[in-house]
BAFIKE-468715 format. One record per residue (C-alpha): residue in one letter; x, y, z negated. Coordinates in steps of 0.001 Angstrom, whole numbers, padded with zeros to 6 digits. Example, Ala and Ser with C-alpha at 12.3 -4.5 7.8 and 13.67 -1.06 7.14 Angstrom:
BEGIN
(A, (012300, -004500, -007800))
(S, (013670, -001060, -007140))
END
This chain:
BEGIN
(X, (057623, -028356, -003027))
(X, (060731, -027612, -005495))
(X, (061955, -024579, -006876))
(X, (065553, -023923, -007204))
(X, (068103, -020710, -008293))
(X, (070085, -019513, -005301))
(X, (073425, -017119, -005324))
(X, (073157, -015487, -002121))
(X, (076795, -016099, -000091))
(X, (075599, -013704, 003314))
(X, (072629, -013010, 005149))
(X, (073080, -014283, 009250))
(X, (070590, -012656, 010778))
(X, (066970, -011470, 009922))
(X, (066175, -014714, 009188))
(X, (068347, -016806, 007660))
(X, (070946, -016487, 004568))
(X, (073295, -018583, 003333))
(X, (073444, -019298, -000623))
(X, (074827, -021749, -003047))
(X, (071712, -023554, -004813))
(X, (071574, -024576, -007764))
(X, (069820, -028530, -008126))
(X, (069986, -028873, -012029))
(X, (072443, -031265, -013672))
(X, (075547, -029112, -012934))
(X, (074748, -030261, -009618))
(X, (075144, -027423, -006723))
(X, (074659, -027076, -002292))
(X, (077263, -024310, -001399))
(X, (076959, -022767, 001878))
(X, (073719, -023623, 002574))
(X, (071358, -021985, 005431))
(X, (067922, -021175, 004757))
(X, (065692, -019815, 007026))
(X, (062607, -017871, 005704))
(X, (059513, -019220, 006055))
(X, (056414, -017660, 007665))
(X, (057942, -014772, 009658))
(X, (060596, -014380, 012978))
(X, (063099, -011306, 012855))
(X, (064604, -010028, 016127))
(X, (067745, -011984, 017307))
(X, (071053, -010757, 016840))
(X, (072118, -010369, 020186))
(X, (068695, -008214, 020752))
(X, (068157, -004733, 020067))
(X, (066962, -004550, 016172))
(X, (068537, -007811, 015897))
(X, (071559, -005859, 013713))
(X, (069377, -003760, 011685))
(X, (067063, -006662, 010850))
(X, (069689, -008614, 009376))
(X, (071536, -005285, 007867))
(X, (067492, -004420, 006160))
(X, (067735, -008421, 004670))
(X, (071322, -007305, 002945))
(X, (070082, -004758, 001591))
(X, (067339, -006629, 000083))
(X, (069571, -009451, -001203))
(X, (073318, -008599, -000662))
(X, (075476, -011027, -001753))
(X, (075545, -012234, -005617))
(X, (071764, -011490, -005529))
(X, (069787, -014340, -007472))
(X, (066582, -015955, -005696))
(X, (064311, -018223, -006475))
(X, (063875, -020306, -003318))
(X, (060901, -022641, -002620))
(X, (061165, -025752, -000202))
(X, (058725, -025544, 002554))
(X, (056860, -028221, 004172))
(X, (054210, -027940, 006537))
(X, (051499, -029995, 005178))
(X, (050619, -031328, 008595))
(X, (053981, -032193, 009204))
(X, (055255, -033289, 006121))
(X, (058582, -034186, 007911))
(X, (059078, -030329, 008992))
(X, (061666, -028866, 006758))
(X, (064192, -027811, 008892))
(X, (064797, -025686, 011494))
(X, (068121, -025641, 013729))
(X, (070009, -027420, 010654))
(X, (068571, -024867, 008017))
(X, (065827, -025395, 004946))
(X, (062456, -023534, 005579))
(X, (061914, -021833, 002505))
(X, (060321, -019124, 000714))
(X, (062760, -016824, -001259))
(X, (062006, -014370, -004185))
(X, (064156, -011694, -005884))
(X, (064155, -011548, -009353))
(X, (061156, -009291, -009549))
(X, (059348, -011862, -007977))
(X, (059173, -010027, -004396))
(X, (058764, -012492, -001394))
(X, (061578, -011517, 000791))
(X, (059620, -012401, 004200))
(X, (056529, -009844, 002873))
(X, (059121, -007079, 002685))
(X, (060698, -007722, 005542))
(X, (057123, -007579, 007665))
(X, (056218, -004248, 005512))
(X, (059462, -002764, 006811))
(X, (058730, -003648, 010833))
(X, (061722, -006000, 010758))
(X, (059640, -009090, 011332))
(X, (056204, -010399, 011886))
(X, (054556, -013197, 010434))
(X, (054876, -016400, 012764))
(X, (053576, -020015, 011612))
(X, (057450, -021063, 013402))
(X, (055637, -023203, 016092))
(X, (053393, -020895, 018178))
(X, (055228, -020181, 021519))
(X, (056246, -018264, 022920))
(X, (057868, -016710, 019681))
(X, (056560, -013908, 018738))
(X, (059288, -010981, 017972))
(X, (058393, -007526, 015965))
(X, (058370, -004253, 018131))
(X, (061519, -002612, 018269))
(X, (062245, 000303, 017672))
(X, (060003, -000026, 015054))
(X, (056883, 002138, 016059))
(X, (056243, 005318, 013250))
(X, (053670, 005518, 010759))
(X, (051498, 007826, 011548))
(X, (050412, 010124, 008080))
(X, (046672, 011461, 008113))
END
């Protein structure tokens, strides 16, 4: 696993954003889609699909600096890609994982990205019920 600096370009969807990474050496990857590791977000084209991907901009709208981490599976040391993006983890600058606030918020559940059917967060998200 590497760590690299990211400039976030756009979030896609819930998922996925696209930033320009920073390899060291005044070497950089522009327009490059990452998907988050460990979690699935709602589709665009399904209901919550929107405001999953709107929550994610929010978190890290674009010009936001990450920290991203490769991903491999360490059973599968080949898997690092999923429909021509990098599985990564991703971290503000505070050091917040942006998957673990994106589960907190309802806008995805965590999901090991093989187990199928895919699993999909309820939508609308359900209320918290206050004791």
């Amino acid at each position: 696993m590497y760590e690299y600096w990211a400039t976030v370009v756009r979030v896609h969807d819930g998922d996925t954003i696209v930033v320009d990474i920073d390899l060291g050496f005044r070497t950089w990857r522009h327009d490059q889609r990452l998907r988050l590791a460990g979690i699935s977000a709602r589709e665009l084209a399904r209901p919550g699909g929107s405001e999953a991907r709107d929550y994610l901009q929010q978190l890290a709208p674009p010009g936001t600096l990450l920290v991203i981490r490769s991903y491999r599976d360490e059973a599968d040391p080949a898997d690092v890609m999923s429909f021509d993006r990098y599985v990564v983890r991703a971290r503000d600058a505070s050091g917040v994982d942006l998957a673990m606030r994106l589960i907190a918020a309802g806008y995805a559940v965590a999901w090991d990205g093989r187990t199928k059917p895919t699993p999909y967060p309820a939508w609308p998200i359900p209320a918290v019920k206050s004791t």
